[in-house]
N, C-alpha and C positions, 0 to 999 in steps of 0.2 A: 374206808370204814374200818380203821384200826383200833381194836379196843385197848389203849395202851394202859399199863400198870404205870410208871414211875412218879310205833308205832301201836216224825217219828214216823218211821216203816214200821211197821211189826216185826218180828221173827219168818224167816219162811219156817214154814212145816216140809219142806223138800226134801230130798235126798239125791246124793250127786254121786257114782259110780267110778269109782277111780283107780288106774291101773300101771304097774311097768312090768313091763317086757320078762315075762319067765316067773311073772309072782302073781298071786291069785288076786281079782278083783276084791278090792275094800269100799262099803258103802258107806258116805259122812254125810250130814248135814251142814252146809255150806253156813262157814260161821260161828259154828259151834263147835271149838275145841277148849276151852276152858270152861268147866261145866260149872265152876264157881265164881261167886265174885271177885272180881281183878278191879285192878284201876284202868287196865284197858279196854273191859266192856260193862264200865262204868257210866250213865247216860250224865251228859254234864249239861244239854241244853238248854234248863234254864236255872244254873249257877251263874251271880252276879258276875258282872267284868271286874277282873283285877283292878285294883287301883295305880298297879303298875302298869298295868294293858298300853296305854299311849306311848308312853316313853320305849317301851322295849319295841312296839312294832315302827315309831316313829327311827332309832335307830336302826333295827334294823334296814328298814327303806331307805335311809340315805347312806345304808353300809354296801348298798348295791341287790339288798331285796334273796329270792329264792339264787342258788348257785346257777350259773349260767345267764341269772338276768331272768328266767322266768319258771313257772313251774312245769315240771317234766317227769315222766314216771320210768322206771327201768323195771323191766320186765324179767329179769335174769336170775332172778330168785327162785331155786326147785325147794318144794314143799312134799316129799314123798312117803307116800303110807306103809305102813312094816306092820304084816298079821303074825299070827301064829308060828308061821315055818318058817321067817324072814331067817336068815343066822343073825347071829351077833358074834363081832369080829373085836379084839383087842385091839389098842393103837398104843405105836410109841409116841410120847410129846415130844415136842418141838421147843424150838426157844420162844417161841407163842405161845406156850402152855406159862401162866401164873398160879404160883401156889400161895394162900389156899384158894384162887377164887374159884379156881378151875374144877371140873371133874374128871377122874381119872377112872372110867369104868367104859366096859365093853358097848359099843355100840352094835344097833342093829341094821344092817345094809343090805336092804331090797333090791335083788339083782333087775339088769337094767336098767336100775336107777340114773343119776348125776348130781354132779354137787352145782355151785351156781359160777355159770359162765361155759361151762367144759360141756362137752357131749358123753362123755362119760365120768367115772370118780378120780381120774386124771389130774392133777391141779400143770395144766403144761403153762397156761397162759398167765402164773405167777400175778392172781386179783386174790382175790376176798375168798374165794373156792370154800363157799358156807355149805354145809352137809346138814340139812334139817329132815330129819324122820319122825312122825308120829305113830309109835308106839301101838296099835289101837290094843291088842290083849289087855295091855297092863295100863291104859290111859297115860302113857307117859312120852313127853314131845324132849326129846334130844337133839340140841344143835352142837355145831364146831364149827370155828371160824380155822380156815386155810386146814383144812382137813387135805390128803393125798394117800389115795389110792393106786398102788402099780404088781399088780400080782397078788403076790402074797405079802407083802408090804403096805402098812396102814400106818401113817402120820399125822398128826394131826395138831393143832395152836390148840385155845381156851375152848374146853368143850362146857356143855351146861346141859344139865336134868332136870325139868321141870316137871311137875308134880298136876296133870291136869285137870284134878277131881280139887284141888287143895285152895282155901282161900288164903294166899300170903299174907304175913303180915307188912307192914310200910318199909319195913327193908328189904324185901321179899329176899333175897338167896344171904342176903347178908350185906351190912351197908361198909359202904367205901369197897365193893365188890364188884367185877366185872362179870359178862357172862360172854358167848359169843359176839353179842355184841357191848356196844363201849359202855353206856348206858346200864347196863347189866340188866336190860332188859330179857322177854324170849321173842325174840324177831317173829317167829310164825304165827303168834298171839298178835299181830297189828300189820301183819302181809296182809292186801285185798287178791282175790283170785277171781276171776275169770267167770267161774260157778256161782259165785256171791254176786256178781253183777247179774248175769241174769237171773237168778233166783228173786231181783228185787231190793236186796236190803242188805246193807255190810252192819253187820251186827257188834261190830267191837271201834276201838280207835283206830288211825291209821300212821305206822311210824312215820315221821318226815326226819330228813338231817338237811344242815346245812354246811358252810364254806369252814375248818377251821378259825378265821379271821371273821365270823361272822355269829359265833357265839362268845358269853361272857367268859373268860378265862376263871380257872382256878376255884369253882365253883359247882354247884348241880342243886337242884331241887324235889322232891319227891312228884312224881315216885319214880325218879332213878336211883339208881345206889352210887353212879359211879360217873364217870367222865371221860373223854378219850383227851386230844389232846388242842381244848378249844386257847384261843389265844386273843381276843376281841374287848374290847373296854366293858366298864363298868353299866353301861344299861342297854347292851345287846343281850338277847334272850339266854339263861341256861341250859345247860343239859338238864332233862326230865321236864322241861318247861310246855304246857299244853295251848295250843292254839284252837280257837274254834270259828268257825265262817259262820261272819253274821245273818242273822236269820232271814235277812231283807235281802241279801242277794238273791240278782235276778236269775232264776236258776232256768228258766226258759230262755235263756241266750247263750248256754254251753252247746254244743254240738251236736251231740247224742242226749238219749235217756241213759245209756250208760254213764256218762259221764256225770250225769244229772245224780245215778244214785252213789256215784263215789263223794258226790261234794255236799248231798242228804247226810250221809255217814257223818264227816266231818261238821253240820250243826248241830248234829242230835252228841256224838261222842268226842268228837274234835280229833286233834294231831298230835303225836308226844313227839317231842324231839330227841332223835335216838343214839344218833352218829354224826362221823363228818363224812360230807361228801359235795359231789356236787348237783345228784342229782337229787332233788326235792322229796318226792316221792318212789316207794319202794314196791310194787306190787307182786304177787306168786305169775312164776311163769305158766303159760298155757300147754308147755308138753303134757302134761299127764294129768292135764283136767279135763273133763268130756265138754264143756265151753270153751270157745277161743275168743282171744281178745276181738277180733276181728267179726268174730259174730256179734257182740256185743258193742261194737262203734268204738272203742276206746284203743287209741295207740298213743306215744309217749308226748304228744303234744295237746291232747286232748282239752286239758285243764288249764293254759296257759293267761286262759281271760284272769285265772284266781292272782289277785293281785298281796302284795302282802299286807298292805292298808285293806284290804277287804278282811281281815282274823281279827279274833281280840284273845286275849291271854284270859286263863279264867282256871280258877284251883292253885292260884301257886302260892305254896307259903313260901316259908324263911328260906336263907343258899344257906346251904352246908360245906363248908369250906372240904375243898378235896384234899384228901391224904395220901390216898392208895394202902391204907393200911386196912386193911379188909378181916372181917371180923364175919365169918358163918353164924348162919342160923342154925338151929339143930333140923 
């Protein structure tokens, strides 16, 4: 999940209680961190099917389908809340930091926190080590891909500020721009957690990535700004490309009700494609939500009946040929 330069219920009315270790309890409404309109919790379920739809899910499938051969969710993703007394700590960049896509300002780091994979802000096990904090004083969701924490030492790749009162515009940070992630999307805007399944109802998109060799090279579509580094022929799916599960699947033959409302999500809002990787689906880990997966039926094979001839593509306009020459918004 390298972002190289060269993701109809109602709304719950809920509220979910969420804490680390040494930092005061923060209350959210499961689902609701972008208080404006996005393209990620944009309802798309009944925009016509692309007229590309066939041919991009038809290659895909005989390109070997979701990574691994079927669809799997990885749970490894921290999504952690920062109030008022959080500190905010400076970092040096890293040769993963890009200028300009990157931002270069103080983050705020919730003790007892972690970033994703590690048990604490540690990057030991050299993966993707994403650092996603939400902001709540100032509405503002901070991520950093391969962020590293060791003392008094803070490093960190491409971090990104996301603005979560703000409606973007179609290049939202700036186009031909990365962000934490490849796509230059904000990953925490289309993570499912834990709290959103049992509450009912995932209220936004949900990111999916696939194999390198299994998107279109050279390419992206809105609304990504950016591309990692897809290598795959001319009518396999782009980056920023939206899948949505047709409305006819038979959603009483998944597992759970959990799983039932992850695969609701994706009729009503569908799936952007974000990264490369292998694993399909990307969900928020259950350390520090008061739901666990396990309460709610859903573990990484839950989903795997979802076939890739079960989606149709739907919202994609024109490919914007990729540059990497990245051009800010104000």
């Amino acid at each position: 999940m390298i972002p190289t330069t060269s993701s109809t219920p109602t709304s719950s009315s809920s509220t979910t209680s969420t804490s680390t270790s040494g930092s005061t309890t923060t209350t959210t409404a499961p689902g609701q961190l972008f208080e404006a309109p996005n393209p990620w919790n944009t309802d798309v379920s009944t925009l016509p099917k692309s007229a590309t739809s066939d041919g991009i899910i038809e290659a895909l499938a005989a390109a070997g389908g979701w990574g691994f051969g079927s669809m799997r969710i990885d749970f490894s993703i921290e999504v952690l809340q920062a109030d008022a007394t959080t500190p905010f700590r400076s970092f040096t960049p890293t040769a993963d930091f890009y200028t300009p896509d990157c931002d270069h300002v103080p983050f705020p780091v919730p003790p007892g926190g972690a970033i994703e994979g590690e048990t604490g802000y540690q990057c030991v096990s050299n993966g993707d080590c994403h650092l996603i904090v939400v902001h709540r004083p100032t509405k503002t969701l901070y991520e950093m891909w391969r962020a590293n924490i060791v003392g008094s030492t803070f490093t960190g790749g491409c971090a990104a500020v996301w603005d979560l009162t703000r409606s973007y515009p179609a290049t939202l940070r700036g186009d031909q721009c990365t962000s934490a992630d490849a796509a230059g999307f904000p990953m925490a805007a289309m993570l499912f957690s834990a709290d959103e399944v049992a509450s009912g109802a995932i209220n936004h998109a949900i990111r999916f990535i696939l194999p390198n060799s299994r998107m279109r090279s050279g390419v992206y579509v809105r609304p990504a700004t950016h591309a990692g580094g897809p290598t795959g022929g001319a009518n396999l799916p782009p980056y920023g490309v939206r899948f949505r599960l047709r409305s006819d699947f038979p959603l009483a033959s998944l597992p759970s009700e959990g799983a039932r409302v992850i695969a609701r999500a994706m009729q009503r809002y569908g799936m952007i494609l974000s990264d490369g990787g292998n694993i399909a689906l990307t969900a928020q880990s259950d350390r520090f939500t008061t739901h666990k997966w396990t309460e709610v039926g859903v573990d990484s094979h839950s989903l795997t009946a979802l076939q890739v001839t079960d989606m149709e593509v739907v919202g994609m306009g024109a490919t914007i040929p990729l540059t990497y020459d990245c051009v800010r918004n104000p």
